[in-house]
Structures are given as structure tokens and as C-alpha cells.
N, C-alpha and C positions, 0 to 999 in steps of 0.2 A: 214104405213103398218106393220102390226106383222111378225115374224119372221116366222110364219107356213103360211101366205098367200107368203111370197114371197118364199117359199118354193115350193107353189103349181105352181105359177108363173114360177122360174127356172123350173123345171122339165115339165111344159109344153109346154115351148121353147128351151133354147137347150143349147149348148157349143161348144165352139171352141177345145175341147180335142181332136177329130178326126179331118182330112185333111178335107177341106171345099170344099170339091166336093158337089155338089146336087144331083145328081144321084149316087152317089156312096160313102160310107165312105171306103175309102183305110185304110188296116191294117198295125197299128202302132208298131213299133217296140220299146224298152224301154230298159236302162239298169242296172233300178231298184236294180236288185242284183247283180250287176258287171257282167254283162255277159247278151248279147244281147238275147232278148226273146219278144212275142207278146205282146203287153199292155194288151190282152185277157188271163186272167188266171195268172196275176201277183197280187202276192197277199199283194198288199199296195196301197193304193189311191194315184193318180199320175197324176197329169195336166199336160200335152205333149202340145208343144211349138215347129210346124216343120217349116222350114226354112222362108215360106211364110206366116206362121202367124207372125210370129218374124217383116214381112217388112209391112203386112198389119195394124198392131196393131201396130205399129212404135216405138218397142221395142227397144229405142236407149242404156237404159241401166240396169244394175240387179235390181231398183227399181220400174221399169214401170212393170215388171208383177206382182207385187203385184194388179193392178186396174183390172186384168182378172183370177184373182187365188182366190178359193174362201179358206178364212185362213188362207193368207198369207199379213203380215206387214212388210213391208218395206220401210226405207228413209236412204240413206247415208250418210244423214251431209255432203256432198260434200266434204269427201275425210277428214274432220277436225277433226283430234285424235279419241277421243271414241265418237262420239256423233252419229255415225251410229246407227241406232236401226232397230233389223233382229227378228219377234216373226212366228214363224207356231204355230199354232191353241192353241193363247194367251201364248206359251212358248216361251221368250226371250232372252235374251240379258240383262246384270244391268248395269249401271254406275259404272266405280271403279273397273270392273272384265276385266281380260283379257280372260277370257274362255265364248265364247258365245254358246248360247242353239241350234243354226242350224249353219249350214257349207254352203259355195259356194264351187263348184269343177269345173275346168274344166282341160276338158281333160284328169282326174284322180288324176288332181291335186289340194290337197285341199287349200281353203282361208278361214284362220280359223280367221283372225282378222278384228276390223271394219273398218279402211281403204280403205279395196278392196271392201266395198261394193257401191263403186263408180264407180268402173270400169265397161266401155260403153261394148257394143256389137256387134259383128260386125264381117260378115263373117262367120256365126253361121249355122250350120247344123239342131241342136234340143236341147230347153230347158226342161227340167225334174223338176217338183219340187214334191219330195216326201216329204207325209205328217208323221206327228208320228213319234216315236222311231226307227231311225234306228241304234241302238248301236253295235249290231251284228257285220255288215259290215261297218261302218263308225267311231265307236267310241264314245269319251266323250262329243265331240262335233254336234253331232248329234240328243240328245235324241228328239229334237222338229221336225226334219226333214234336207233334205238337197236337196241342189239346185242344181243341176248337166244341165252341161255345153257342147254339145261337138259341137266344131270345122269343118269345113269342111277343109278335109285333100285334099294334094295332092295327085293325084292319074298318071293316065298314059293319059289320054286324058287330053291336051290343054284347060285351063279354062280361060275366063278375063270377070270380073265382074265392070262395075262401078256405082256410084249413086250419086246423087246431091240432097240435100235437104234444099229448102229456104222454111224461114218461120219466124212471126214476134214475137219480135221486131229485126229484123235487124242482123238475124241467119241464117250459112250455116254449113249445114254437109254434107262433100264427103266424101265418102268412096272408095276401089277400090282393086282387089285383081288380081291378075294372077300366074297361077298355071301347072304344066303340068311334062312330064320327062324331064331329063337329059340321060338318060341311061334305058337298059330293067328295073334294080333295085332301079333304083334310081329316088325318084321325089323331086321336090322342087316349093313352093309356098311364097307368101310374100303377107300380109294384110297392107292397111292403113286406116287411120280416121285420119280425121280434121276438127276442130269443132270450132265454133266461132260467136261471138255476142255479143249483150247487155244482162246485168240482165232484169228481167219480174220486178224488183223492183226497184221503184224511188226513186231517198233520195232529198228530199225537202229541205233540209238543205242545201247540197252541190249542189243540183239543176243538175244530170247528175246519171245515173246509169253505176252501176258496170260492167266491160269488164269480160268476161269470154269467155277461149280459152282450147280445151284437145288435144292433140296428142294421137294417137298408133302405133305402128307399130308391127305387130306379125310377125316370120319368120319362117317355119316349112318346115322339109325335112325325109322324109320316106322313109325308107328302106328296099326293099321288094324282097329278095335274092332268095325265094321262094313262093311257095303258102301257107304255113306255118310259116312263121315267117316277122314279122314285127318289124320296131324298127323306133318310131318317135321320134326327137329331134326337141323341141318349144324354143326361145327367145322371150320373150317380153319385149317393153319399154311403158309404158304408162305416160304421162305429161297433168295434169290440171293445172289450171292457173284461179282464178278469183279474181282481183284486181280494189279494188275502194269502198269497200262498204259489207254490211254483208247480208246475204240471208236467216237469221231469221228477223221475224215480230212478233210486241204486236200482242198478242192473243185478247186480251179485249183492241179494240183501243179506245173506248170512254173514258176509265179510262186512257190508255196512253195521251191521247189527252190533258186529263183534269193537268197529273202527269208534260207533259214538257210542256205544256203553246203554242203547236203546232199544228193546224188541219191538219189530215191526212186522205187521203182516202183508197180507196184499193189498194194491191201491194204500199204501200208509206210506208216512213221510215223518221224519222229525227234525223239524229245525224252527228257531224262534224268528224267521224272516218274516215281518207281515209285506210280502214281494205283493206284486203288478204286472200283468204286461197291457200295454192297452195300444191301438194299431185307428189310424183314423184315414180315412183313403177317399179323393174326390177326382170325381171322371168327369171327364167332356168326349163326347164325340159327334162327328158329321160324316153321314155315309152317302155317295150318290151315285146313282146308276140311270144312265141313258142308253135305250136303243133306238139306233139309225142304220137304217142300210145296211143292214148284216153285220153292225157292230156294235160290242153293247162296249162304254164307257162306265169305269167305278172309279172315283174319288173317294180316299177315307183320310180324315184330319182328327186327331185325338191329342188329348192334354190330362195328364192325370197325376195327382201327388200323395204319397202314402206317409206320413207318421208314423212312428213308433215310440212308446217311449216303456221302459219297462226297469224294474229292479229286482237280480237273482242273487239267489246266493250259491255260489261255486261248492263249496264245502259239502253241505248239507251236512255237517252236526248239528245238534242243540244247542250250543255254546256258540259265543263269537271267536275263540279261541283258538290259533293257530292257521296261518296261510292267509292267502287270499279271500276275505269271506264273502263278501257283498258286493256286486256293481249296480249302477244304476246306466242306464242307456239311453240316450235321445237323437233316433237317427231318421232319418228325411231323406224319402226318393222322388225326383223330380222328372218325371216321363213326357217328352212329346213325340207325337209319329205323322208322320205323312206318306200316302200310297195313292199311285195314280198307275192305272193298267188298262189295258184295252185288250176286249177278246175279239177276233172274227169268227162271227158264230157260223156253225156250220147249217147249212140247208138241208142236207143228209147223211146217212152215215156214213158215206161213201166219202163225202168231204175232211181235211185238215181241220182240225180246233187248236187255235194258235191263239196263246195269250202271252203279253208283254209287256213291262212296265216299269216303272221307278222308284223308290223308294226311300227314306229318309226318318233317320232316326236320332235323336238326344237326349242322354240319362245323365243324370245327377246325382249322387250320392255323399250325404255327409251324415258323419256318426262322431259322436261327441261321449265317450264312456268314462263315468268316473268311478272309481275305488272306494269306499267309503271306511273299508278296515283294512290293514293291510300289515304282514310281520316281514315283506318284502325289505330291510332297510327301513324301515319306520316309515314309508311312504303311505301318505292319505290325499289324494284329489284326482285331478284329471289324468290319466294314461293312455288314451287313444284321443286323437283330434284326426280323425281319418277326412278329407275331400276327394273324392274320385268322380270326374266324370266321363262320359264317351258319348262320340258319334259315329253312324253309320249309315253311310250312302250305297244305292243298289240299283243296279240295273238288273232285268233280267226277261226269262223268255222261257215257255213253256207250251211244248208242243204235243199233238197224238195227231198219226198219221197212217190212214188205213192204207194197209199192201192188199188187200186183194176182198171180194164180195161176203167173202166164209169169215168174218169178224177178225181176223189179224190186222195186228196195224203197231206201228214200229212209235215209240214213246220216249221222249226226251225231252232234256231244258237245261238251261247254263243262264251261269248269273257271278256278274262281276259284280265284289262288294270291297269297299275300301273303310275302314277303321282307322281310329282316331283315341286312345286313353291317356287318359291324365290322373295323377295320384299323389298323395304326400298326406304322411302322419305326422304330425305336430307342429311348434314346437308345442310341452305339456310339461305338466310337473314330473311323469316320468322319461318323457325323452327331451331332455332341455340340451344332453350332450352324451359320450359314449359311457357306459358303465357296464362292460362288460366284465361277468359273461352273460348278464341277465338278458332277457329277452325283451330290455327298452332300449336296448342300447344304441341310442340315439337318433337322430330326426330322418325322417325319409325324406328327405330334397323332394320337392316338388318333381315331377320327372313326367315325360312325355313318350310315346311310344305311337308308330304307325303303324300300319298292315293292311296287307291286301289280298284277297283268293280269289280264284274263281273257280265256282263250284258247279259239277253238271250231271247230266243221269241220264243214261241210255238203255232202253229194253225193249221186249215186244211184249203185247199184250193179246189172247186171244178166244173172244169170245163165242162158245161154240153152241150147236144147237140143242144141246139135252140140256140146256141149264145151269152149263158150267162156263168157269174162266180159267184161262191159266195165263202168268205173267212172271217174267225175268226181269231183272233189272242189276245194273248197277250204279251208285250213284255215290257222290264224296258231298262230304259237311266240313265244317269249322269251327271254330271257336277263336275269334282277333287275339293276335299280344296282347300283353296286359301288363298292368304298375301292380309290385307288389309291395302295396304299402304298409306289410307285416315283416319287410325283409328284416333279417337280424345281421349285424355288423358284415363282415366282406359279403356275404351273400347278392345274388342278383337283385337288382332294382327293378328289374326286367325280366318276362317272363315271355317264350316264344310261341307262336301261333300254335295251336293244336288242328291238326290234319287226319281226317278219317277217309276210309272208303269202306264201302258194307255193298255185299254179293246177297243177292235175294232173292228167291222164289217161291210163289206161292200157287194156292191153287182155292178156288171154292166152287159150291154145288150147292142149286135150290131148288127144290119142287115142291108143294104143295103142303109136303106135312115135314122135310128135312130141310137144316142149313148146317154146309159145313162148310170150314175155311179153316185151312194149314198154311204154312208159312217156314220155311229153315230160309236163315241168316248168317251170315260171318261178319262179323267187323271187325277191320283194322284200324288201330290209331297209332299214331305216330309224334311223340311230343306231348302225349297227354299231361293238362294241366293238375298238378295233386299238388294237397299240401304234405311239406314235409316239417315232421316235430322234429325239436332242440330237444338238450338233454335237461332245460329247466322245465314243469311242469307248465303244459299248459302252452310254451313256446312251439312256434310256427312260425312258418313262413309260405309261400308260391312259389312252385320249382315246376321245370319239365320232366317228365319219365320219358324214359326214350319208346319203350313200344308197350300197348295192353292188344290182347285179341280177346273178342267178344264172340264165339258160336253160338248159336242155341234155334230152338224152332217155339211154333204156337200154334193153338187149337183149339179152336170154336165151335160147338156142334148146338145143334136144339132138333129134339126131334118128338112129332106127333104120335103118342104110342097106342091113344083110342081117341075121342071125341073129347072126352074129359082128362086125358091123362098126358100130362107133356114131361120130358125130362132136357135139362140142358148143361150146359156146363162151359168150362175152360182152363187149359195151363198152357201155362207159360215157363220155358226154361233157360237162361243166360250160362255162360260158366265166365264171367269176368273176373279175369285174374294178369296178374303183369308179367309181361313176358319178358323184357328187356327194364335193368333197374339197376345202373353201374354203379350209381351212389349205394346201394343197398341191395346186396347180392341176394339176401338172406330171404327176399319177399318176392325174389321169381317164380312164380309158378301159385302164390299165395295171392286170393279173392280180395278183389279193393271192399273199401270199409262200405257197410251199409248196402250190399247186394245179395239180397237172396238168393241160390240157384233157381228157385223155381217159386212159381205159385198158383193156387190151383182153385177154383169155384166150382161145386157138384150142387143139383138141385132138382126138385121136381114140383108140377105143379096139378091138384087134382078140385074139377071145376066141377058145381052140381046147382041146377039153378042160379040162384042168386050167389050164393059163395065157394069162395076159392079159398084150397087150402096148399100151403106151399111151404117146403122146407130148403134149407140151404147149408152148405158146407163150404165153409172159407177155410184155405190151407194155407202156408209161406214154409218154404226153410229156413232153417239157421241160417243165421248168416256173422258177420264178425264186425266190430265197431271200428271205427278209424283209429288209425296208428298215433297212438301218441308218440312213442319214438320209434327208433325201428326195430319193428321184429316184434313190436309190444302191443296187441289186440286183445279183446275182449270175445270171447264167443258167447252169443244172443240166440238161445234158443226157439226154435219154430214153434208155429203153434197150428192147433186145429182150432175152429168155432164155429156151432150151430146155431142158425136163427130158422124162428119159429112163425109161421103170418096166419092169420085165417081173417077171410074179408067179405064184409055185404055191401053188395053195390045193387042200388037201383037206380034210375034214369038219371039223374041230376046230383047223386051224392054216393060215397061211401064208405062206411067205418072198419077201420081195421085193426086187430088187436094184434100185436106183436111182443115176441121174447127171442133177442139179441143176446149173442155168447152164453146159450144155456147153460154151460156148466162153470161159469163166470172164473175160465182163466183170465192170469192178468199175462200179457203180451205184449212185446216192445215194439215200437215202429223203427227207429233209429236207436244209435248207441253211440259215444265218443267223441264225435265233435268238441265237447266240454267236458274233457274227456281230465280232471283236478286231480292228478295222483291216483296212482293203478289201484289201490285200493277202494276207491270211489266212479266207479263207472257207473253212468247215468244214460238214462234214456227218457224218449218219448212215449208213453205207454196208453196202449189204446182202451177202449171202453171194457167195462165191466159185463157183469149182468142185466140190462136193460129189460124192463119189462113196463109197456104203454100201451096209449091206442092212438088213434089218428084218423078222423072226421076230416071227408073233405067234398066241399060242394063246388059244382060247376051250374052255373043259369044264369 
């Protein structure tokens, strides 16, 4: 199918973006610009994710709605150092950088590193994922877009929620939360999850698959003295755990097959590693929000630190035999944020809504990687002693200003951000001094780098009377300098700011039984930050490309087609590919690693009494893995997958039986990154066959 028929396709079935009522699409509330407002007449393309899609769509954690977002990529590397990979609409995330191109936030609280993009979900009021530049109000970390999070808080009525969810191979997830007052002012609530099972992957070698096991526990207490002022304080602890074995798979298992001397089939793996990866994350946060006199005041202060500690093996033969085999990792993220803004609230709609505010941010990163086998030169110990840290400070200012009574009104914001990196690998047993031409060849100086942007967006926005919006806009992001503390011998120590701008307009329409929302895009970047491979396996470095351009559009639809029959849907299409590559001629006009053209969600849902029966189709393209050297990729075939629901709900509970990837292709999320000799291409591979239920009570 081309990407203009399944264009025609979404658009003539629908989306899950509105509440899945069939007689009625309930209006969506969004907090797009920091401050609660209609999905109607926001002017940014925005997939809304409310409580019950989050349980229907069995959104257990931030990489499962990438399958219902149309231009959004997503897989966490289960918590393991940098191998997470976060891209909105083909703008990413590199290997080697600690500054990623989109943000997770929840609760106001941002997760600017890839660790946390493992963290499950649970207890969730409403997912947001905004697409584009949002520099303005978010920052440097934002220019691709940002995934906003928020909570269901305690309030004054008595809440207890639980849920049980079996399903195979030999997995439970409970959840379960109770919430309510202490006092007129004061409420307090406490989430948990508990999560447990076998890996979906066999290791034929060691003949048993991998245990994986997460904890969470969130604790939040609101404070609410007045009808004016609120003050919410969060702790969270969250603990993964998966030990036994590794949860990448050969990409090209025939070549693997042929490389270890081993027949393997799907979801199967052979190698004698009894690997780990295990990921430990603690949060603080303080939120406050005062209204006076037409102004509301928000303070937010957050402290958070993630762990990892993991052991792979590169190779994936059976043997230890040959190359690089085994590492073991123990790397440490250290987050603090602070934000102080001020809105003037508008009295009507006729009035300016102007917010503005301050910002402040400090990350940390030390990773400590050792070798345990190695045919390198006889080398056995430490090889990476990485230290990186940053800050970044922010001013900024975001405005909507109506031109005239008929809902037009002119939409802008600017924001001056200044950056601060710091980087240095070793000294270590492999870079104690130069030995080239290998890829340690010797210590990265401590090194320091600054930058500065200011980042701004101007457009109209116009919201009209039959029920629709339409909105232009242009608007630039960034990404700070950076240490690259993978450089290899003359190469840069230094890597130069990345600058985008992206042209946008959109349009959507709601009425009673239809929602639709379109959206075409262009972005430019300039200086894009990529890694470029050596010609040793496995060697890299941080380099600038000189230009990438991004086109592409998206489409949301959901539409009521009787009382009981609804259809919806969505795709999404990028073409990200490099336009300007003087180091490397050969990849002009060739798609960066890990970008699918397009991706697509089709579904319907049919309601009778007490139960709903609902089917779904998740699609991705091919796409190609990162360059180990140049010209040298891997192509990762697309896939289709059906999932199956049918559900009894009465007042306070309801059970639902489900069957995920019925016809249980195996399918890769990512490819290349670790990326050990062309013959060994690996990836991240998603879920099997699934087939569960899942019991869930509310009273």
C-alpha cells in the first residue's frame, strides 16, 4: 500500500484521539501550552491518550504508544545505558549524545535521559504527545516534540483501584492504587505495579529464558488550603530486573544461523551469556500553583537518579570465541530541574494568554564499561570511564493573541537558552595512551564546551464555527554543543549546536459522531548531530552532518458509524533522509538509521450491552539500522500485527480477554546501534503472540 492510499484509508476510519464514545465524542481537554485548554483550537498536533484508552490499548509503558501515534518511535532498550531510542516525526535521539531531540514529562516533570524511557505506566489520568518544535515552552530538548504525562491525583473523594493482568509466556501485572482525604486540605494517595514473567525470547544454548521482574511504587499528597492554590509533592521508586539472558535478536537470522553453526527460529537466541540488565530510578518532585488576581503562579523543583547496571554479549555466538564478547556496564544518571512561570489568565476570549518564565536544569552522567573477553590485543578490563555532565538555563515567553471576535488570534513564543557540557573518557585499561588505529586510541581530555540559541514560533490560529480549527505555524528547536567523548584520534572533541526549523499546518473537525485532524510538516536541520562509524567494528564517534530535511504529514480520524459501531484509526508519514553529507557522499539522499517512512493503526469497535468487541491493526515500514561505516546498513523489514479484545464491563469492574500479534510475527523495533560486524545485525524485537485477560475494578 503507498503511502497516499493509506492516507485515504486512515482518514476514512478514524482515531482513538477523542474519548470512544459512539454517540458522542466528549470534549478533550489538553495541556499543550502549560495550561489546561480544549484540544479544539490548540494550535499543535496532539494525540490525547485519556485514562481508558491507556487500559484498552494496554498501554503498560511509554514505548507502547508509539503502535497508536502516528510519527512517533519509540523502544527503550529496557532501561540499558543509551540504547533507548525516542524520534517524533524522524527527529531523534544519537548514540554517544546525552541531549535527546524529544522529552517525556510527567507531571511537569521533565525525563530528559534514555533510561527513563522504560518506565511503565500506571495510574494515568491522560497521555499527550506533542508533535514538532516545541522550544518555546519546553526547551533544547524538545525541538522533535514532547510526551507529556499526567497523573491521576488525589483529590477529596475516596478512590481504590485494582487490576490483575495474566498473560503468556507465564506473566502478571497488578496494579492497584487508593486515594482520598486526610483532612478538608489535605489528600493523599499511593500507586503500585508489579510485574513478572518469562522473556518472549528462548536461548537455545542455555535452553531456558530470561526472568524479568519491575516494581513501582509512586506516593503523592496535595495540598489544597484553598480553591486557589495547590501544592503537589510526588516520590517515586521504580525497579526493573531482567536476568538470564539478552532481549536483542540477529536481525538477519539466516546469516546468524549460518555465522554460529546454530539453527534458530523465531524469538530464539544462542549464546552461553547468563547477561542482566537491571535499571533502579528515584524521583522527587514539588509542584505549586497559585491564583491571584488574574494570575496563576507555577513552581516545579524535581530531583531524580537512575541506575543501570547490565552485562551483553556483542557477539551472540555460543562460544566465547572470537572478538569482543562480553561487557558488563554500570552507568548512573543524575537529574535536577527547576521551573518557575507565570500565566496572565485571560478573563475572555477576547483577551491575550501570556505565559513566561525561567528555567533551570543539571544532568549527570557516568558510565564505567568493562570487557570481560576480548581478542582485541589481549585486552581484559575497563574500556570506557565516560563522565559527562550539562546545564541549562532558560528564559522564555509564550503567547496567543486574538485579532478579531470570529476566533483568529496570532500565536507565538521565544526563549533564550544557554548550555553548558562537560565530557572526558578515561584514563582505562584501554585508553591509558594512543594505539591507533583501534577505536581506544587514547584518553579524551576532559573538555568543556558552551552554547547558546534562541528559539521562537510564530503563527495564526483559527477557530471557526462548525467545529473546526485551522493553524500555521513556524517554529525552530535545538539541540546544545556537545563533548564527544567517543572521539577517535584527530577527530573533533567537539561537536556543534544542531539548529532546525519546521513549517506546519494543520487542520481538525469535531462533531458529535466525527474527529478529524491532519497536519503536513517540513523540517530543516542544519548541523545535525549523527554518529559516524570507523572502519574498526563497532567504532564511532559524534560528528555534524551538514543538512537532513524531514517532509511528511498525519491523520487522525474516529468516526461513529451506528450506536454500536465505531471505526478509527491513524498514519503517520516522515521521509528522513540526508541531504548535505560531505564526509560521506555516498548517503545523500539515503534515510537516517532507525526511521520508518510511515506508520499506520486501523481498527473498529462493536458494542452490545455489556460488551465490546474490538479489533486492531498495527503497521511500520521498513526501515534501515544505523550505519556502522559508511554506505553500510542493514534493512529491517515492516510488519503488520492484529490484536484481538472482547470486554464485560459492569458498574465498578471489567474483564477483558485479549489476543496480541495473532499470527505471532517476530518484528524489530530498532537495529544497529550495536551494530558487531555486518554479519551480526541485531535488534530490539517486539512481542510475540500474546494471549491474556485482564480484570479490573474501580470503587
Amino acid at each position: 500500500m503507498t503511502p497516499l492510499s493509506l492516507a485515504v484509508l486512515a482518514a476514512l476510519t478514524g482515531s482513538h484521539v477523542s474519548a470512544q464514545e459512539t454517540t458522542m465524542l466528549e470534549p478533550v481537554i489538553v495541556t499543550a501550552t502549560k495550561a489546561d485548554q480544549p484540544l479544539l483550537g490548540t494550535p499543535n498536533s496532539v494525540t490525547v491518550f485519556n485514562k481508558d484508552q491507556v487500559e484498552n490499548y494496554r498501554v503498560r509503558s511509554v514505548e507502547d504508544l508509539a503502535k497508536y501515534t502516528p510519527n512517533l518511535k519509540l523502544d527503550s532498550g529496557y532501561g540499558a545505558g543509551s540504547r533507548g531510542f525516542l524520534s517524533i516525526r524522524g527527529v531523534g535521539n544519537t548514540p554517544g549524545s546525552m541531549d535527546p531531540s524529544a522529552s517525556v514529562y510527567v507531571d511537569d516533570v521533565p525525563y530528559h535521559d534514555f533510561m527513563t524511557y522504560a518506565q511503565p505506566l500506571f495510574d494515568v489520568k491522560q497521555v499527550e504527545v506533542l508533535k514538532g518544535s516545541q522550544g518555546t515552552l519546553y526547551g533544547g530538548f524538545a525541538q522533535a516534540g514532547v510526551i507529556d504525562i499526567r497523573s491521576v491525583l488525589p483529590g477529596k473523594e475516596t478512590k481504590r483501584s485494582v487490576s490483575l493482568d495474566v498473560y503468556s509466556p507465564r506473566n502478571t501485572r497488578a496494579t492497584a492504587s487508593l486515594s482520598g482525604a486526610v483532612n478538608d486540605v489535605l489528600s493523599v494517595g499511593v500507586s503500585v505495579l508489579d510485574e513478572r514473567g518469562e522473556s518472549f525470547i528462548k536461548n537455545v544454548t542455555l535452553g531456558k529464558r530470561s526472568d524479568r521482574q519491575q516494581n513501582a511504587v509512586r506516593l503523592q499528597g496535595v495540598l489544597r488550603p484553598d480553591a486557589d492554590t495547590e501544592a503537589l509533592l510526588t516520590v517515586l521508586h521504580h525497579s526493573q530486573r531482567n536476568n538470564g539472558g539478552s532481549d536483542y535478536l540477529p536481525v538477519n537470522r539466516a546469516t546468524y544461523n549460518t555465522y554460529s553453526g546454530v539453527s534458530t527460529g523465531n524469538f530464539e537466541i544462542a549464546n552461553n551469556i547468563e547477561g542482566y540488565q537491571n535499571l533502579d530510578t528515584d524521583a522527587q518532585s514539588l509542584r505549586l500553583k497559585k491564583r491571584t488576581s488574574g494570575v496563576e503562579y507555577t513552581v516545579v523543583a524535581a530531583n531524580r537518579e537512575s541506575k543501570s547496571k547490565s552485562l551483553v554479549d556483542f557477539n551472540y555466538t555460543p562460544t566465547s570465541t572470537g572478538g569482543l564478547y562480553a561487557s558488563s556496564s554500570d552507568d548512573k544518571i543524575t537529574n535536577q530541574y527547576f521551573e518557575t512561570r507565570v500565566r496572565l489568565l485571560p478573563t475572555s476570549s477576547n483577551d491575550a494568554d501570556v505565559t513566561f518564565g525561567y528555567s533551570w536544569m543539571k544532568q549527570k552522567y557516568d558510565v564505567n564499561n568493562v570487557a570481560s573477553t576480548s581478542s582485541f590485543g589481549g585486552f581484559t578490563g575497563v574500556y570506557d570511564l565516560i563522565k559527562s555532565n550539562g546545564t541549562n538555563n532558560s528564559v522564555f515567553a509564550n503567547a496567543r493573541m486574538p485579532m478579531n471576535k470570529d476566533g483568529l488570534s496570532m500565536i507565538g513564543g521565544v526563549r533564550y537558552e544557554k548550555a553548558e557540557r562537560y565530557g572526558q573518557n578515561g584514563p582505562s585499561d584501554f585508553r591509558s595512551a594512543p594505539q591507533a588505529p583501534y577505536f581506544w586510541d587514547g584518553i579524551v581530555q576532559p573538555t568543556t564546551i558552551q552554547s547558546n540559541q534562541v528559539t521562537w514560533k510564530l503563527g495564526l490560529s483559527n477557530i471557526m464555527s462548525n467545529g473546526a480549527d485551522l493553524y500555521a505555524h513556524v517554529a525552530t528547536g535545538w539541540r546544545p554543543a556537545a563533548v564527544n567523548y567517543y572521539s577517535e584520534g584527530p577527530n573533533p572533541r567537539t561537536v556543534h549546536k544542531e539548529k532546525s526549523m519546521t513549517y506546519e499546518a494543520g487542520y481538525r473537525h469535531a462533531t458529535e459522531s466525527q474527529y478529524l485532524s491532519a497536519a503536513v510538516f517540513l523540517t530543516k536541520i542544519n548541523d545535525y548531530q549523527e554518529t559516524k562509524y570507523g572502519a574498526n567494528p563497532g567504532s564511532g564517534y559524534l560528528a555534524n552532518v551538514a543538512k537532513v530535511e524531514i517532509p511528511g504529514f498525519e491523520i487522525e480520524a474516529k468516526q461513529a458509524v451506528t450506536k454500536s459501531i465505531s471505526v478509527f484509526g491513524g498514519l503517520g508519514y516522515t521521509h528522513a533522509r540526508f541531504d548535505k553529507y560531505s564526509e560521506f557522499p555516498a548517503l545523500e539522499g539515503k534515510p537516517l538509521g532507525n526511521r520508518p517512512d510511515w506508520n499506520l493503526h486501523v481498527g473498529s469497535e462493536y458494542k452490545t450491552g455489556r460488551m465490546t468487541y474490538a479489533a486492531t491493526v498495527v503497521a511500520t515500514d521498513s526501515f534501515y539500522s544505523a550505519y556502522t561505516t559508511a554506505g553500510a546498513t542493514t534493512k529491517v523489514d515492516g510488519h503488520l500485527v492484529g490484536n484481538l479484545r472482547a470486554t464485560y464491563k459492569e458498574k465498578d469492574y471489567s474483564l477483558t480477554a485479549f489476543v496480541d500479534n495473532v499470527a505471532n510475527k517476530e518484528y524489530f523495533l530498532n537495529a544497529g546501534y550495536y551494530n558487531y560486524g555486518a554479519s551480526q545485525p541485531r535488534g530490539q524485537v517486539g512481542l510475540p503472540r500474546t494471549v491474556g485477560v485482564k480484570l479490573r475494578m474501580d470503587f
